[in-house]
TIVOVO-606721 format. One line per field, with one value per residue (C-alpha): chain; x, z, y. Coordinates in steps of 0.5 Angstrom, whole numbers, plus 2048, in hexadecimal, padded with zeros to 3 digits. Layout:
<fivos>
mol c(A,...) $
xx c(X,...) $
zz c(Z,...) $
yy c(Y,...) $
</fivos>
This chain:
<fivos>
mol c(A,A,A,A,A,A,A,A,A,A,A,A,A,A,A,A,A,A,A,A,A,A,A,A,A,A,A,A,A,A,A,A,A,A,A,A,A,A,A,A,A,A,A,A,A,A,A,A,A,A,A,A,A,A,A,A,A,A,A,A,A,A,A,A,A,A,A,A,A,A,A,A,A,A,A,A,A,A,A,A,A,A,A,A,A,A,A,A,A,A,A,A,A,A,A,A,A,A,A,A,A,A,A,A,A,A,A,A,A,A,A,A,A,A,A,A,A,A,A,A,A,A,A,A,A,A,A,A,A,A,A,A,A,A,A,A,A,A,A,A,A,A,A,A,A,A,A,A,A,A,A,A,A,A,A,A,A,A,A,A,A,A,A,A,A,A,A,A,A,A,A,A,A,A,A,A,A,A,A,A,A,A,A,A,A,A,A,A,A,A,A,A,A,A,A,A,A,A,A,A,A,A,A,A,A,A,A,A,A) $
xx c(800,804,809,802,802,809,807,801,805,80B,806,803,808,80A,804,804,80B,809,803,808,80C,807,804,80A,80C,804,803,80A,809,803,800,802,809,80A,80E,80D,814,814,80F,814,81A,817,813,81C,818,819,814,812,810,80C,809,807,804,800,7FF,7FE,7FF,7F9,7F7,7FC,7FA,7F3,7F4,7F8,7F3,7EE,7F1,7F5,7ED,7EA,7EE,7EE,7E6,7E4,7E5,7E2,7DB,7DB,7DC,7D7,7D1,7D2,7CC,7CE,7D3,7D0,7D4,7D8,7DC,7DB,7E0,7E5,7E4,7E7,7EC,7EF,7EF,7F1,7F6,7F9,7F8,7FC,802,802,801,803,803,7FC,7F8,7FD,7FB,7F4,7F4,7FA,7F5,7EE,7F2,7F5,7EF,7E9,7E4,7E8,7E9,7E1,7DE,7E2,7E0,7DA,7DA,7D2,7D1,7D5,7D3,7CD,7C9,7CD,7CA,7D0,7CC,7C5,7C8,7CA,7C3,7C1,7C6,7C4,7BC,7BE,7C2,7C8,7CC,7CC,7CE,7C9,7CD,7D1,7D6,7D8,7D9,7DC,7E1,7E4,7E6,7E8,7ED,7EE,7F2,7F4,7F7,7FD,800,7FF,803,808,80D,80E,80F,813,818,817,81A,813,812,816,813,811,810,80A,807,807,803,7FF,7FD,7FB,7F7,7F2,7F0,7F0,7EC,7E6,7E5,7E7,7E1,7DB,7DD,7DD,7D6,7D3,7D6) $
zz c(800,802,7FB,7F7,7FB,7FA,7F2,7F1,7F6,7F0,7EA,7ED,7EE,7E7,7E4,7E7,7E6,7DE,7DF,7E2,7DC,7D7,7DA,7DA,7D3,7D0,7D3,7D0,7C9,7C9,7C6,7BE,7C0,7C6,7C5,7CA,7CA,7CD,7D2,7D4,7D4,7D9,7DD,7DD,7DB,7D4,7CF,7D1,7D7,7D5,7D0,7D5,7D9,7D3,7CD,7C9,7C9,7C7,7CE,7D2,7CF,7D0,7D7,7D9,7D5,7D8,7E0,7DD,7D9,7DF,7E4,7E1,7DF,7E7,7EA,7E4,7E5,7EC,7EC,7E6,7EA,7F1,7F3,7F9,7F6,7F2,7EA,7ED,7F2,7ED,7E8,7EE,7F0,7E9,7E9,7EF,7ED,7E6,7E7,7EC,7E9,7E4,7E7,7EA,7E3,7DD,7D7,7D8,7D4,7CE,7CF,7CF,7C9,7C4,7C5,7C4,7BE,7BB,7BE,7C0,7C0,7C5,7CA,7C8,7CC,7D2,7D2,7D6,7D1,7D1,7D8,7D9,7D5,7D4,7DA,7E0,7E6,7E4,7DD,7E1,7E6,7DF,7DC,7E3,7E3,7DB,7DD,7E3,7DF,7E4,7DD,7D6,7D1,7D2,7CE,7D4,7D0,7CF,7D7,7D7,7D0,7D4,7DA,7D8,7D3,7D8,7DD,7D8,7D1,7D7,7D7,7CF,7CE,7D4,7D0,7CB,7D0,7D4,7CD,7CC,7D3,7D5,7DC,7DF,7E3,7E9,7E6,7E3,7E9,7EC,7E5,7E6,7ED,7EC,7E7,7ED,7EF,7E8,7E3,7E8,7E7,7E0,7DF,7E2,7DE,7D7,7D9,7DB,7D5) $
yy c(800,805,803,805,80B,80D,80B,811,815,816,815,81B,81F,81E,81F,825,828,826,82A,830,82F,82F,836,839,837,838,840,842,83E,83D,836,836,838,833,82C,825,826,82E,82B,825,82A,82F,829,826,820,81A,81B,813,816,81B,817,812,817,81C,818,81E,825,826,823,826,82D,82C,82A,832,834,833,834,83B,83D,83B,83F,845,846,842,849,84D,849,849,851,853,84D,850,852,857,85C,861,863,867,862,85D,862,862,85B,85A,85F,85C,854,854,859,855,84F,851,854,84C,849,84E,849,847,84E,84C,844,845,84A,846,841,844,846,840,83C,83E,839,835,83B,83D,837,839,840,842,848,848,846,84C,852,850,84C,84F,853,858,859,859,85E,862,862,865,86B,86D,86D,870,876,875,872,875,86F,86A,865,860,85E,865,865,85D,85E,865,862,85C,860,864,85E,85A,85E,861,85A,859,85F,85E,85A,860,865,861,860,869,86A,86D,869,865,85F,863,868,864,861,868,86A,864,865,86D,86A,866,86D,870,86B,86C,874,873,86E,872,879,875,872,878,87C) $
</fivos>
């Protein structure tokens, strides 16, 4: 018993390293551009071994997929169906939890979007873009403020596409103005920090424009 254990114990641990490898490899090249072998370089690991853990790319592409996808939207759609905050904390509670998020896992907005380019019927199905911008209690809470006169653009994809851009396109354009000698890498968290308070006031002046 205790040899079985140790056995799934070091299964595991290698399936999990090889996951680790592959996150690393995936976000930087995306899906096209990564071999089995980049993955097994990066893992220390023989291509044998990863083979026999991860049959395919493919699969082992779908699984950090899935995870990466998932981790980044788990937070967006519990702060735009959040029934006790009001409009203007859910653009803060955003700001906040995409800016940090993304401090810690800087390839994530260029994975996802090199894939909704390359592949967007594969990204599409793990995306609640429907469930979001259009069923959400956010957008309810939108529809109320327009009747109500407190918003002026009666379209809520106009308020989710704003902010959205507004958190993430920072982190798109970083690596050019890193390159050009424009922030330095502390230089940009500090921006990115501003930003948290910044984005909430840009937003309620553009929807009462």
């Amino acid at each position: 018993m205790a040899k079985n254990n140790q056995t799934k114990a070091i299964d595991t641990s290698t399936e999990e390293k090889i996951k680790e490898a592959a996150k690393v490899v995936f976000l930087k090249k995306g899906y096209a551009a990564t071999r089995t072998r980049d993955i097994a370089e990066q893992a220390e690991i023989n291509l044998a071994l990863l083979n026999y853990y991860f049959r395919s790319k493919e699969k082992l592409f779908n699984i950090i997929m899935s995870e990466t996808v998932s981790k980044f939207m788990q937070g967006m759609v519990a702060v735009l169906n959040n029934e006790e905050t009001s409009l203007k904390r859910k653009v803060e509670h955003i700001a906040e939890k995409y800016i940090d998020f993304i401090l810690l896992e800087p390839n994530v907005p260029m994975f996802i979007l090199s894939e909704i380019r390359n592949n967007p019927e594969a990204l599409s199905g793990k995306l609640p873009v429907r469930r979001l911008f259009l069923e959400s209690v956010f957008v309810k809470q939108h529809q109320k403020a327009v009747e109500m006169g407190e918003i002026t653009e009666p379209n809520p994809l106009h308020f989710l596409v704003n902010l959205l851009g507004l958190v993430i396109f920072p982190f798109v354009i970083k690596p050019m103005l890193q390159h050009n000698g424009v922030v330095s890498e502390s230089q940009f968290e500090k921006l990115m920090q501003e930003r948290k308070r910044l984005i909430p006031i840009w937003i309620e002046a553009m929807m009462k424009a």
